[in-house]
Every structure is written in structure tokens, then in C-alpha cells.
C-alpha positions as a printed NumPy array, in Angstrom:
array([[ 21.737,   4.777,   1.69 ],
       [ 21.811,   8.373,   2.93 ],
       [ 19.294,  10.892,   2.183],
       [ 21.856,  12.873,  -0.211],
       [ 21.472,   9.753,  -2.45 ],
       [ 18.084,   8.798,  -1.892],
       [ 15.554,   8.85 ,  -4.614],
       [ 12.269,   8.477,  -3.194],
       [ 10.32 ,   9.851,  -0.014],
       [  7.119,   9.079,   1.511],
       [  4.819,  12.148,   0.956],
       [  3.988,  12.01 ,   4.708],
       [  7.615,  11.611,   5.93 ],
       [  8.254,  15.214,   4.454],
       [  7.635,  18.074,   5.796],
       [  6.337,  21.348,   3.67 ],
       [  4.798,  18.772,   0.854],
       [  1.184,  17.776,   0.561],
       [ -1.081,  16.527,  -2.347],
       [ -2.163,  20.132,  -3.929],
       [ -5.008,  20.922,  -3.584],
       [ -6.393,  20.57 ,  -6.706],
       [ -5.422,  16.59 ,  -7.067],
       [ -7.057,  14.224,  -5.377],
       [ -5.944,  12.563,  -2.51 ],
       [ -6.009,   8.429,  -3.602],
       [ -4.318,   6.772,  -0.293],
       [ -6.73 ,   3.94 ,   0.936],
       [ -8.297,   3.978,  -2.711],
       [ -8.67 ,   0.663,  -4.308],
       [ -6.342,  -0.306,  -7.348],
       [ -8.449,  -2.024, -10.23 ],
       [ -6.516,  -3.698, -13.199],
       [ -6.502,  -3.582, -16.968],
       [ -9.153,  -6.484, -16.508],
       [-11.006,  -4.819, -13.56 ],
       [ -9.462,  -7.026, -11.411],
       [ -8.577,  -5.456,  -7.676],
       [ -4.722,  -5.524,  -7.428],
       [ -4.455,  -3.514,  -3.678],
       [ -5.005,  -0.346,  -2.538],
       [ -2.956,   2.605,  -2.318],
       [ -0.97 ,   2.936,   0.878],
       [  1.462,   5.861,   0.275],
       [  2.383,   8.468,  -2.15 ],
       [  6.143,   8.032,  -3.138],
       [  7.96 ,  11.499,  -4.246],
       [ 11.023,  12.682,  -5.824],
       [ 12.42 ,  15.462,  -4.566],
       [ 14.201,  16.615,  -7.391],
       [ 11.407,  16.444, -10.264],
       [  9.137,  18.101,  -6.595],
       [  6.286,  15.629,  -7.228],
       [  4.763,  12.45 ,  -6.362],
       [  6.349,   9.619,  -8.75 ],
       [  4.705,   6.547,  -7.869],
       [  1.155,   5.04 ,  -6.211],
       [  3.311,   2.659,  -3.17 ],
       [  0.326,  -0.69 ,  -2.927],
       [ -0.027,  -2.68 ,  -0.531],
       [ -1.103,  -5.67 ,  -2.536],
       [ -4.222,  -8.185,  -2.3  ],
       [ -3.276, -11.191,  -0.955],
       [ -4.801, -13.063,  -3.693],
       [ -2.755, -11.795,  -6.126],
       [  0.43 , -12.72 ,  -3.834],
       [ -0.464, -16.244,  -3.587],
       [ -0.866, -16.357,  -7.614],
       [  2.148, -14.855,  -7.638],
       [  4.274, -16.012,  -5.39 ],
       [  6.836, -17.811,  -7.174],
       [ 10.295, -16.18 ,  -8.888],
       [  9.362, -13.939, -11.978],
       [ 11.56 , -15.463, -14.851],
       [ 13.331, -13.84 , -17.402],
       [ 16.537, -14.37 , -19.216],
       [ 19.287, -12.793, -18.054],
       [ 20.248, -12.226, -21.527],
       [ 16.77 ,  -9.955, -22.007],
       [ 18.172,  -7.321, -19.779],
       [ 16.032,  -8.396, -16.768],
       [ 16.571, -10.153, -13.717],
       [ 14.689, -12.375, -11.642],
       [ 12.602, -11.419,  -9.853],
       [ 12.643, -13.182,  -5.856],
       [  9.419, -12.095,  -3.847],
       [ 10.411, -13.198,  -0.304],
       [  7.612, -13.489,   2.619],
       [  6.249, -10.187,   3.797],
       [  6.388,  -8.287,   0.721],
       [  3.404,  -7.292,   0.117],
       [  3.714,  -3.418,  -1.695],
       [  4.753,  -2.546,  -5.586],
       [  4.984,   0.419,  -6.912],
       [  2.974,   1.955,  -9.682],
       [  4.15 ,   5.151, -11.336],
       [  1.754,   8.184, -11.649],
       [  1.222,   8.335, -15.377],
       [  0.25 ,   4.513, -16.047],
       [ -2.714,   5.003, -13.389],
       [ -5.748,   6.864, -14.088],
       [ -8.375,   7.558, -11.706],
       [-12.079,   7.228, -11.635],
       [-13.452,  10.118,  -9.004],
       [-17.074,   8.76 ,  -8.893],
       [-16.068,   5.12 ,  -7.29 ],
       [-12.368,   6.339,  -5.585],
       [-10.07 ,   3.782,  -7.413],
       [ -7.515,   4.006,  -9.451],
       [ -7.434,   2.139, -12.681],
       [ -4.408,   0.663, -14.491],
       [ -5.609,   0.006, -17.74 ],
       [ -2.167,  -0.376, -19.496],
       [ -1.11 ,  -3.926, -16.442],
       [ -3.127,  -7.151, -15.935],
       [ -2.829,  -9.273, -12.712],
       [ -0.638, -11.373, -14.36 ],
       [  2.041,  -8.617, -14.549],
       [  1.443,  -7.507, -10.9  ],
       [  1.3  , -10.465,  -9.7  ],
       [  5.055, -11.955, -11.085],
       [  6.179,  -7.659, -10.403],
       [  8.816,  -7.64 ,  -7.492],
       [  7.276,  -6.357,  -3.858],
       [  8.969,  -4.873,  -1.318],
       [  8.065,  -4.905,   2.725],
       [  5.98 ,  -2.381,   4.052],
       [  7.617,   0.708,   4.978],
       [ 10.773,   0.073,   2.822],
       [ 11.295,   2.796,  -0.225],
       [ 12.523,   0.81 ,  -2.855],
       [ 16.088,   1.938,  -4.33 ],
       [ 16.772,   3.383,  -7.835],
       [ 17.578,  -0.563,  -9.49 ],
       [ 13.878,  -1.438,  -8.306],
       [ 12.144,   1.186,  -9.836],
       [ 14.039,   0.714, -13.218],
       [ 13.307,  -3.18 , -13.199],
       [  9.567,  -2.457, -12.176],
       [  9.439,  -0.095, -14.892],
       [ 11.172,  -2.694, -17.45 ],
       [  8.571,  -4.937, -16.622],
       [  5.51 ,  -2.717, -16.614],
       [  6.665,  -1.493, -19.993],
       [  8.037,  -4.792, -21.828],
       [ 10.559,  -2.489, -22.532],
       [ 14.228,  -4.012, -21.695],
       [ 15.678,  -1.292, -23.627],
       [ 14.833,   1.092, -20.658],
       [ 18.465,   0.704, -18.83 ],
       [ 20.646,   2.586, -16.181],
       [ 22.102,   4.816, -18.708],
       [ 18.837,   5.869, -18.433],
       [ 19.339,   7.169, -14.889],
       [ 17.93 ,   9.14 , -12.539],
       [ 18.256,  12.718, -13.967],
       [ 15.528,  13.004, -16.743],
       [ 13.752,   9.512, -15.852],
       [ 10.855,  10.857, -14.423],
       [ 10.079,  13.062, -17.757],
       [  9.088,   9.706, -19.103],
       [  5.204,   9.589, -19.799],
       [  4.901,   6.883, -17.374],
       [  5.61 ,   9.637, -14.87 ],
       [  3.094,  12.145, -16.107],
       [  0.776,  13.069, -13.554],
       [ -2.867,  12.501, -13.462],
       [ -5.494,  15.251, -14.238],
       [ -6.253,  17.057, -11.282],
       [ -9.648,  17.63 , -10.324],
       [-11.66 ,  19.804, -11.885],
       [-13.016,  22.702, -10.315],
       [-15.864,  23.033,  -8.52 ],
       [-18.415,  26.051, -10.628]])
């Protein structure tokens, strides 16, 4: 895949973008569950160039939650979704912005709205792979419960979904 039709970027891989400075910063933070459960931690910010912001929380998943969920995530074909085949070394998922909210006072990011169940059957990818357009949709699809969510529901106007909805940034220091 070239760059002209790539989707997603590594926030550090690009030059003239940061995290602003009024959001936090939430690489290396810890990723806590709808059940409080510790899922990963962040490992990179994942951005979209054309919606010029950060789309998704790339985590590098706890290996716990790998060896619950190691096997193939089934779903009928006929539901829209397809299996799901997690292969040895994949060990990151994405998460997108607006489904995580973060708690400043411990540096983690909560995911009240996905259990460990869900993470652990969600698709991974290796480390230092960006996962391609079909991945995000079926991660999305899967997140949601939503197999209405499908590629005529491409790229341009996906991210104004409110799973993509960023975060409240900080708040400012008085």
C-alpha cells in the first residue's frame, strides 16, 4: 500500500504533528476495561491525515488476555463479519479515540463501553504494522455489535462517527 492510499500514520512517524498541547499525552498509560480489568497499555497514537487527528489508541495487549483469547473469533459469515484469525506475535488492537475515556489522576485510559471478553476474541495485529482500512471497519463492527456498519461506509466521513470523537482535553491550569 502506498502512502497516497494509506489511512493511518503513527503520530511519531510524522513530522509537523504532535499531541496539542492541551491533550494529554496517554502512550505507556495503562488500558483498564469496562470491568476494570487491564487490557494493555497504549503504545502509539494512530492518525488520519485527512480528518488531521489522532483516530485510534494502537495497544500492545496483556498477555493474559492473549492466551484467553487466543483462539479464532467466530461469527457467521452471514452476520456481516468475518473470522477473526489471531496468528502468533500479534499482540496490538486498536481502540478508537471516542470509546476511551481517560482518568488524569491514575494515567489510564478506561473503556467503559468493551469487556475483556471483546478484546480478547478482537483481531491483533504485529507490532509496528498499521492496520489497513478492512481492519479498522471489522474492529469497529465488533466493538460496536453493529454489523450494519459496512464499506459503503468508507473512509470519507467514517471518522465523524462518535466513536471517533476525541477525548476532553485537559483542563487548564488557573
Amino acid at each position: 500500500m502506498t502512502d497516497t492510499n494509506k489511512n493511518l500514520f503513527v503520530l511519531d512517524e510524522l513530522s509537523g504533528y504532535k499531541v496539542a498541547e492541551d491533550y494529554n499525552d496517554v502512550r505507556g498509560w495503562n488500558v483498564k476495561d469496562a470491568n476494570n480489568r487491564t487490557i494493555g497499555k497504549v503504545d502509539h497514537l494512530l492518525v488520519n491525515k485527512t480528518a488531521k487527528r489522532v483516530v485510534y489508541l494502537d495497544v500492545e495487549v496483556d498477555e493474559t488476555l492473549i492466551e484467553e483469547g487466543h483462539n479464532t473469533y467466530q461469527a457467521s459469515a452471514g452476520d456481516g463479519v468475518h473470522e477473526f484469525l489471531n496468528k502468533e506475535g500479534e499482540n496490538h488492537l486498536i481502540i478508537p479515540i471516542g470509546m476511551a475515556v481517560l482518568d488524569e489522576s491514575k494515567k489510564q485510559v478506561n473503556t467503559s463501553q468493551i469487556n475483556s471478553a471483546t478484546f480478547a476474541k478482537t483481531k491483533r495485529f504485529k507490532k509496528g504494522d498499521v492496520p489497513g482500512f478492512n481492519y479498522e471497519l471489522d474492529v469497529v463492527r465488533h466493538y460496536k455489535g453493529d454489523t450494519t456498519i459496512h464499506s459503503s461506509n468508507a473512509v470519507d466521513g467514517f471518522y465523524d462517527r462518535e466513536e471517533f470523537r476525541n477525548s476532553v482535553p485537559n483542563r487548564q491550569k488557573k
